[in-house]
C-alpha positions as CSV (number, residue, x, y, z in Angstrom):
1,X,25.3,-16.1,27.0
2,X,26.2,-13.3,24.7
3,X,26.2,-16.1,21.8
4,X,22.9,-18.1,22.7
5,X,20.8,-14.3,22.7
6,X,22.3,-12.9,19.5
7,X,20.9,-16.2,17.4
8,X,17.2,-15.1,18.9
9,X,17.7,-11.6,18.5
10,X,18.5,-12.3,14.7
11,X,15.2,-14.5,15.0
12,X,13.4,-11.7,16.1
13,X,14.3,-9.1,13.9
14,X,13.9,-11.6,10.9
15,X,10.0,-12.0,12.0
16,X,9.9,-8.5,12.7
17,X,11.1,-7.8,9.0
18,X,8.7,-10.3,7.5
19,X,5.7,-8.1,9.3
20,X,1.7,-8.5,8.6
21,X,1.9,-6.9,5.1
22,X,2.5,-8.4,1.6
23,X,5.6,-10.2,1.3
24,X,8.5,-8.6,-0.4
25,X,8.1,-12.0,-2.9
26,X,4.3,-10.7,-4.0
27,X,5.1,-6.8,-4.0
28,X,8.0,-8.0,-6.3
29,X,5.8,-9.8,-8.2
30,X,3.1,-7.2,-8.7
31,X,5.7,-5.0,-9.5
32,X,6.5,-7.1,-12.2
33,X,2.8,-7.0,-13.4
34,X,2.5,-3.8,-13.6
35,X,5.0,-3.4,-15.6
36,X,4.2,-6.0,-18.0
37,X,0.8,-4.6,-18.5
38,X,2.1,-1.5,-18.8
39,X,4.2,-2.7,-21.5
40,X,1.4,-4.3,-23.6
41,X,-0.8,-0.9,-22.8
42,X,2.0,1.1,-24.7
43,X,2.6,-1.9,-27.2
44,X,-1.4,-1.7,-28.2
45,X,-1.3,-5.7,-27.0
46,X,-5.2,-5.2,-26.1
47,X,-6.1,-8.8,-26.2
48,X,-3.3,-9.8,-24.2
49,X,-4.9,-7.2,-21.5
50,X,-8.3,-8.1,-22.5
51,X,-7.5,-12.0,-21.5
52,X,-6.2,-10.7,-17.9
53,X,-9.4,-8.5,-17.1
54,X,-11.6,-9.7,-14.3
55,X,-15.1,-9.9,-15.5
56,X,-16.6,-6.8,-13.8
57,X,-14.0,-5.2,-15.8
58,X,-14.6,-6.4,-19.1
59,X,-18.5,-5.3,-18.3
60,X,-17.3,-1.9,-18.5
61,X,-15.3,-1.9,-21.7
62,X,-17.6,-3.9,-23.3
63,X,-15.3,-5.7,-26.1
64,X,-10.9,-6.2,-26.3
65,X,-12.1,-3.6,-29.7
66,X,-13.0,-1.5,-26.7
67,X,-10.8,-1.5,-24.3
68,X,-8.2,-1.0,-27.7
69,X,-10.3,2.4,-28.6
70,X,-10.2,3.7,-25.1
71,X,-6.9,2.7,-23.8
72,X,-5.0,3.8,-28.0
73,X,-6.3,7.3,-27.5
74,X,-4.9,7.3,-24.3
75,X,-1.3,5.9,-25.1
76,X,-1.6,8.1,-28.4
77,X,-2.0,11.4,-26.9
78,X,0.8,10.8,-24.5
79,X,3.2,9.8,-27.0
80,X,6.2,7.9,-26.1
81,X,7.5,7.8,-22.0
82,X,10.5,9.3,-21.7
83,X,10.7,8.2,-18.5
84,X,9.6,6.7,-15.3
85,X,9.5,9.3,-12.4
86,X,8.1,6.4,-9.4
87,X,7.1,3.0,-9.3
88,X,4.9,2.2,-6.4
89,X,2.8,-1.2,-5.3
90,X,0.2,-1.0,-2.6
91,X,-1.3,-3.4,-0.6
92,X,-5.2,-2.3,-0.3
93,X,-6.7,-5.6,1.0
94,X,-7.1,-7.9,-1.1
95,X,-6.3,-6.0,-4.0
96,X,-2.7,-4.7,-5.0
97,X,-2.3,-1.6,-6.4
98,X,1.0,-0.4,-9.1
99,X,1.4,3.0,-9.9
100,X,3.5,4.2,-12.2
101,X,4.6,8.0,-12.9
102,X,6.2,8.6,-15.7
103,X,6.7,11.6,-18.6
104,X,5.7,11.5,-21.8
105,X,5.8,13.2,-25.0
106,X,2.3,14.2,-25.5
107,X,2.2,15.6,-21.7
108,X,3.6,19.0,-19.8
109,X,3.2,17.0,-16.2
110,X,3.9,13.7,-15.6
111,X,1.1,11.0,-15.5
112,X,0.0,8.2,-13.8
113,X,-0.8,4.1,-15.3
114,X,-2.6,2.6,-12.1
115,X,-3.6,-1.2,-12.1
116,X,-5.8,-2.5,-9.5
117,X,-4.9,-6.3,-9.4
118,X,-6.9,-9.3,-7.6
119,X,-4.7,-11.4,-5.6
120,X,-4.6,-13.9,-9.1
121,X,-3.3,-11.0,-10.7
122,X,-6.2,-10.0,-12.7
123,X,-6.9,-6.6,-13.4
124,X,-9.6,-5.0,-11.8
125,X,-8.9,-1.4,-12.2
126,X,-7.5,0.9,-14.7
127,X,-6.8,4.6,-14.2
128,X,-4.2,7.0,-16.8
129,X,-4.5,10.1,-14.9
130,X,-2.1,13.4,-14.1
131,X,0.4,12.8,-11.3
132,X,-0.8,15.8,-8.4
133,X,1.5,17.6,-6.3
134,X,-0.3,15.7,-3.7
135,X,1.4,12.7,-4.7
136,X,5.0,14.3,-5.2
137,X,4.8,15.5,-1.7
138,X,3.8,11.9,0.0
139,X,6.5,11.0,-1.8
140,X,9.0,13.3,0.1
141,X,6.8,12.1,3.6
142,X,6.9,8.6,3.0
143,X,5.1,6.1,2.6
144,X,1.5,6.6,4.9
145,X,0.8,4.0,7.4
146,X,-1.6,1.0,6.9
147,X,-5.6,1.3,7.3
């Protein structure tokens, strides 16, 4: 008995691990986005970035010359990261979200590179803002429950 009930009990917590969010394959995988496009943000790779925008997107920058202006005066006042304080991905229906908080240079308080990816992986949002205390203290709560 005890051997026949410990197969489904191993069923059941596998299921129960796989749950109704993102699999850990596709949080793995925007992770691994996000840090790519980090990487050509801080490398100045704008067409690279400009090729992976969703249209909406490139509406708002306008040109890859653009998006190069706005995002090089961003990368250029921070300076170089010294390092990365939290990686985070987010599911926010049907959009994934990776947030990285880092230190740089150029900045007293750590900062914040958000991309807002479609579920093709194209990038549909674009924040470089200062990491709140807000944030640190989530941090210490956990992760907040699904909406």
């Amino acid at each position: 008995m005890t051997f026949t009930a410990r197969p489904a009990l191993v069923a059941l917590l596998a299921l129960a691990a796989c749950g109704p969010g993102p699999s850990g394959r596709a949080l793995r995988h925007t992770l691994e986005q996000g840090r790519t496009y980090t990487t050509w943000l801080y490398g100045q790779e704008y067409a690279k970035l400009w090729e992976r925008l969703t249209p909406e997107m490139r509406n708002v920058f306008g040109s890859a010359a653009d998006l190069g202006a706005f995002a090089g005066r961003a990368v250029s006042q921070l300076g170089r990261e010294q390092g990365t304080v939290d990686e985070r991905v987010a599911e926010t229906r049907p959009e994934r979200v990776y947030a990285r908080t880092a230190s740089f240079v150029g900045s007293p308080r750590p900062m914040v590179i958000e991309w807002t990816l479609t579920p093709s992986g194209a990038v549909s949002g674009l924040a470089v803002r200062p990491a709140d205390s807000t944030a640190a203290d989530q941090k210490a709560k956990g992760p907040e429950p699904p909406q």
